[in-house]
Residue frames as a rotation matrix with the C-alpha (Angstrom) as fourth column:
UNK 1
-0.881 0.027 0.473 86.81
-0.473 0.018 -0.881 128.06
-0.032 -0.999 -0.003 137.48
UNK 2
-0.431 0.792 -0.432 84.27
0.063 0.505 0.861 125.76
0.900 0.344 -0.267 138.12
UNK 3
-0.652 0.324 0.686 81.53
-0.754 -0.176 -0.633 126.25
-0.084 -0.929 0.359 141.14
UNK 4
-0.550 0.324 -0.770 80.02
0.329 0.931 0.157 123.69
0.768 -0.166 -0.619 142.90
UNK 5
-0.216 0.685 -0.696 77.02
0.824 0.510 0.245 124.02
0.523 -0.521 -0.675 145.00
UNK 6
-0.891 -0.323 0.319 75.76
0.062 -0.782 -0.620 127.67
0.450 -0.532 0.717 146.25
UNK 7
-0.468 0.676 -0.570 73.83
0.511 0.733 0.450 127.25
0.722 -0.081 -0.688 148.32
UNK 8
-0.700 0.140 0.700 71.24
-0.545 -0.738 -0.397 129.75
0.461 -0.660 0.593 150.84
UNK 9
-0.746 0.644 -0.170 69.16
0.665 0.708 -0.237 127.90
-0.032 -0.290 -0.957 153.27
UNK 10
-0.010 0.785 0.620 65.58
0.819 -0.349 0.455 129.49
0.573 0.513 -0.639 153.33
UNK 11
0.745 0.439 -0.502 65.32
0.655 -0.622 0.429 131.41
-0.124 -0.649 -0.751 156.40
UNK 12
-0.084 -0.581 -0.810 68.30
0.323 -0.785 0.529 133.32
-0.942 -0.217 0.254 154.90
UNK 13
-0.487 -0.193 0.852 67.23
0.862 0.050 0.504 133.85
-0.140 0.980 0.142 151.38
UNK 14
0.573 0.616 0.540 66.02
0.711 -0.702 0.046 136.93
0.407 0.358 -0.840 149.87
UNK 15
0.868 -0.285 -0.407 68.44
0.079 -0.730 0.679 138.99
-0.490 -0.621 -0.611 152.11
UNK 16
0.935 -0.117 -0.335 70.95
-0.345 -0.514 -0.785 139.06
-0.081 0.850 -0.521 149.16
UNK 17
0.250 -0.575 0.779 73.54
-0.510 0.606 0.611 136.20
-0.823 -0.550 -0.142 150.37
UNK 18
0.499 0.108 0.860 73.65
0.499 0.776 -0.387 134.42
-0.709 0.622 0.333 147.24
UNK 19
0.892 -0.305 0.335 74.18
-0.011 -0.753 -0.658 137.94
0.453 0.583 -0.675 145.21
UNK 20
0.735 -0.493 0.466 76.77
-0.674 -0.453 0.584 139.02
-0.077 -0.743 -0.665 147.43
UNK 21
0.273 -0.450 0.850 78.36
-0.102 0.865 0.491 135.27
-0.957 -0.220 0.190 146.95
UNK 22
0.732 0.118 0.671 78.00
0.644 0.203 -0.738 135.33
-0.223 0.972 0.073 143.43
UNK 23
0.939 -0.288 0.186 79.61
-0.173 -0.867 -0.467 138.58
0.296 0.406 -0.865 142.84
UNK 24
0.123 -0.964 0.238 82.98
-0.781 0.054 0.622 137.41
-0.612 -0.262 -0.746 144.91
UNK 25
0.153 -0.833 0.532 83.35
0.119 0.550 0.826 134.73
-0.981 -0.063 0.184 143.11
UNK 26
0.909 0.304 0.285 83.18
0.407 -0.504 -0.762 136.76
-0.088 0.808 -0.582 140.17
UNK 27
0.980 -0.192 0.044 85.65
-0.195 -0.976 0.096 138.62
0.024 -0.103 -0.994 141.19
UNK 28
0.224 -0.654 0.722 88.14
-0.465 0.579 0.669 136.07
-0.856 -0.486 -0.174 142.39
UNK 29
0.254 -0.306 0.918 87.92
0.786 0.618 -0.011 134.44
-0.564 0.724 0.397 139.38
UNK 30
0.816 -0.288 0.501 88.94
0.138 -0.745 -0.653 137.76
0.561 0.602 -0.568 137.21
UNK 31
0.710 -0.619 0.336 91.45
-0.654 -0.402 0.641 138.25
-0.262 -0.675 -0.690 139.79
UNK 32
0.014 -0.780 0.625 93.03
-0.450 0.554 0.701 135.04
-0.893 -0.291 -0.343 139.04
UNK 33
-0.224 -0.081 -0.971 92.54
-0.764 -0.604 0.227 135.62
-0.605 0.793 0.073 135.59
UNK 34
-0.366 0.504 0.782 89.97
0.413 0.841 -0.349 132.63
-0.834 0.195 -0.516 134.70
UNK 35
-0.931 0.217 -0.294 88.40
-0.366 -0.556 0.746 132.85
-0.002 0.802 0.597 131.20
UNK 36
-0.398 0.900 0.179 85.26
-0.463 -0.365 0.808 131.69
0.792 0.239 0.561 132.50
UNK 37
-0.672 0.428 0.604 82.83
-0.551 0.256 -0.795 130.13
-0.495 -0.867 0.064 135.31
UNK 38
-0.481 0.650 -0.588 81.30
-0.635 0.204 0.745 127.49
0.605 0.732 0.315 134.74
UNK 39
-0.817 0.105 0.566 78.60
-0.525 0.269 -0.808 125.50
-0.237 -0.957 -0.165 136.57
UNK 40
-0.548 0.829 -0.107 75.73
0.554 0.457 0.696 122.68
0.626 0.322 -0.710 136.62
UNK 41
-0.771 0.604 0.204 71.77
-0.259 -0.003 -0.966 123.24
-0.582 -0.797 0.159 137.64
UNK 42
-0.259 0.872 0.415 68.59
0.837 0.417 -0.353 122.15
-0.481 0.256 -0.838 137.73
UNK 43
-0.928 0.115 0.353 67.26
0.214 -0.612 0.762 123.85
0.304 0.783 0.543 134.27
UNK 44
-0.112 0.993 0.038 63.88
0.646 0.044 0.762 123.49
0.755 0.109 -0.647 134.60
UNK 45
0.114 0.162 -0.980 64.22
0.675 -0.737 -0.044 125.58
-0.729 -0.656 -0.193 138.27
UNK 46
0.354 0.557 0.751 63.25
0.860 -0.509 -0.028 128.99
0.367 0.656 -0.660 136.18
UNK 47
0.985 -0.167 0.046 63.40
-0.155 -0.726 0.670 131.45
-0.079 -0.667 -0.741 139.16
UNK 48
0.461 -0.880 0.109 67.44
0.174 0.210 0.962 130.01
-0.870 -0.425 0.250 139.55
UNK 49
0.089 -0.195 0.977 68.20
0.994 0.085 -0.073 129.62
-0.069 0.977 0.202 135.71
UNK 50
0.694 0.679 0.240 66.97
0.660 -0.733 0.165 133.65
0.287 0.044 -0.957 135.88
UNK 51
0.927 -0.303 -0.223 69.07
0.272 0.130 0.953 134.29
-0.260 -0.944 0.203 138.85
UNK 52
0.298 -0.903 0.310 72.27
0.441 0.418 0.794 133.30
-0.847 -0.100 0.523 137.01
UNK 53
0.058 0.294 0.954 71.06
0.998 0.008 -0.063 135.15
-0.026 0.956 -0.293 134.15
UNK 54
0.913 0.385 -0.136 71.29
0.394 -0.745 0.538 138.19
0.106 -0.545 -0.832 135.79
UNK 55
0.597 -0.760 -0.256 74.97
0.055 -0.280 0.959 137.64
-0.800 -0.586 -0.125 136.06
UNK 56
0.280 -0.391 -0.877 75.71
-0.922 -0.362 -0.133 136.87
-0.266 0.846 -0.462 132.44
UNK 57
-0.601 -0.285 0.747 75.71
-0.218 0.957 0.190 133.20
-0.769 -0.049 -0.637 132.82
UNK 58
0.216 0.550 -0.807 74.14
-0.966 0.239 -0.096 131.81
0.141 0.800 0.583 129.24
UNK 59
0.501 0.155 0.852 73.15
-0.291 0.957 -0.002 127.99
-0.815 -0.247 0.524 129.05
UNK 60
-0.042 -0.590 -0.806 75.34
-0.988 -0.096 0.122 125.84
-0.149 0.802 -0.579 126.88
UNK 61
-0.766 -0.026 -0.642 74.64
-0.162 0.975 0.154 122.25
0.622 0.222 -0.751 127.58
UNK 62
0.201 0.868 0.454 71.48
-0.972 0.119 0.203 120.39
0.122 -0.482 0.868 128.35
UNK 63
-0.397 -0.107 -0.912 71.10
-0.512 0.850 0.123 117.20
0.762 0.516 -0.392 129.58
UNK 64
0.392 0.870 0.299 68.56
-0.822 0.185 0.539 114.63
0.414 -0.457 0.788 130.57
UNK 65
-0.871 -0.334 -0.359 69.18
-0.237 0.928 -0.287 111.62
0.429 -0.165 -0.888 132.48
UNK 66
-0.393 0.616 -0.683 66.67
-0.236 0.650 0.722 108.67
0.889 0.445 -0.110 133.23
UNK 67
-0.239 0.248 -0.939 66.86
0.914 0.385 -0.131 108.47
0.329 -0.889 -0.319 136.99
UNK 68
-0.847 0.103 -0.522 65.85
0.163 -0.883 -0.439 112.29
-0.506 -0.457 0.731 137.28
UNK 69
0.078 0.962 0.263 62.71
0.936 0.021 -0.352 114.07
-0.344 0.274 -0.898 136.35
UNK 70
0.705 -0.145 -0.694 64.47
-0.239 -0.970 -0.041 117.62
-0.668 0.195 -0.719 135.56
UNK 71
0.869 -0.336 0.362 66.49
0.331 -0.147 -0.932 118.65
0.367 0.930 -0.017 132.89
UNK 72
0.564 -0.640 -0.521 70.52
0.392 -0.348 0.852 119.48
-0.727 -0.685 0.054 134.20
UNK 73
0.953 0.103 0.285 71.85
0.282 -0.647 -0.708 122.59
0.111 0.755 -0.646 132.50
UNK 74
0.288 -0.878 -0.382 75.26
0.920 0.143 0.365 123.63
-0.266 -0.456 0.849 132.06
UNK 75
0.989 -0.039 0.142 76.03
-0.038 -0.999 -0.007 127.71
0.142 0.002 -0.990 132.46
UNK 76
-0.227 -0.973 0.047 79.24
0.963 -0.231 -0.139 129.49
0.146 0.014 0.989 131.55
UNK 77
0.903 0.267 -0.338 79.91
0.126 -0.913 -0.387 133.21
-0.412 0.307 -0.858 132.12
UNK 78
0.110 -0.937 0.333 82.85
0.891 -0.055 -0.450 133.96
0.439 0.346 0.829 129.78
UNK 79
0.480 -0.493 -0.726 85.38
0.079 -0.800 0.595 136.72
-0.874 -0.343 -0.345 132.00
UNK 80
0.694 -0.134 -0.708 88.36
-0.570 -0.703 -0.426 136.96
-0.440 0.699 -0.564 129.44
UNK 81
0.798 -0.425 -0.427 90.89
0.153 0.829 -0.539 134.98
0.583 0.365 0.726 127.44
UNK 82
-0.271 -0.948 0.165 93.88
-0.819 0.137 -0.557 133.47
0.506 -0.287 -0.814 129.85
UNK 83
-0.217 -0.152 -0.964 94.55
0.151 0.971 -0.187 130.53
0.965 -0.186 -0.188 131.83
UNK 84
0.762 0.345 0.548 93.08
-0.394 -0.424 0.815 130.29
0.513 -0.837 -0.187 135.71
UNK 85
-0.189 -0.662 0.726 95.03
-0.924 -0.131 -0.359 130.24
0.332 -0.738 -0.587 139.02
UNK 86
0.251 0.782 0.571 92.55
-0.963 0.260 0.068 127.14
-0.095 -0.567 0.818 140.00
């Protein structure tokens, strides 16, 4: 399963929307028996990188590109071994 863009706007952040997101598609993806999640961000963002770390997401690919100033990280969380619904 691959996720694309979660996103909380500020005036709703901190109020555990993101968690709360995260965890379902956690679930959903065990449900439909993905062997992992995988997703891009901005590495350098620390606090986010952290965030995702929390869930068991571990960085596996870096990579720089010339028209950015940040570093874009690719995060897996491995669920278990089978093939996804997705």
């Amino acid at each position: 399963m691959k996720t694309n863009d979660i996103v909380v706007l500020p005036t709703y952040q901190n109020r555990g929307i993101g968690s709360e997101t995260m965890r379902f598609i956690i679930e959903k993806a065990r449900d439909l028996k993905c062997s992992k999640i995988s997703l891009g961000m901005v590495h350098d963002d620390l606090p986010l990188r952290n965030w995702y770390q929390r869930f068991g997401f571990q960085t596996v690919r870096l990579k720089k590109f010339d028209q950015v100033r940040y570093t874009v990280g690719k995060m897996e969380l491995l669920l278990q071994r089978a093939s996804c619904g997705l």
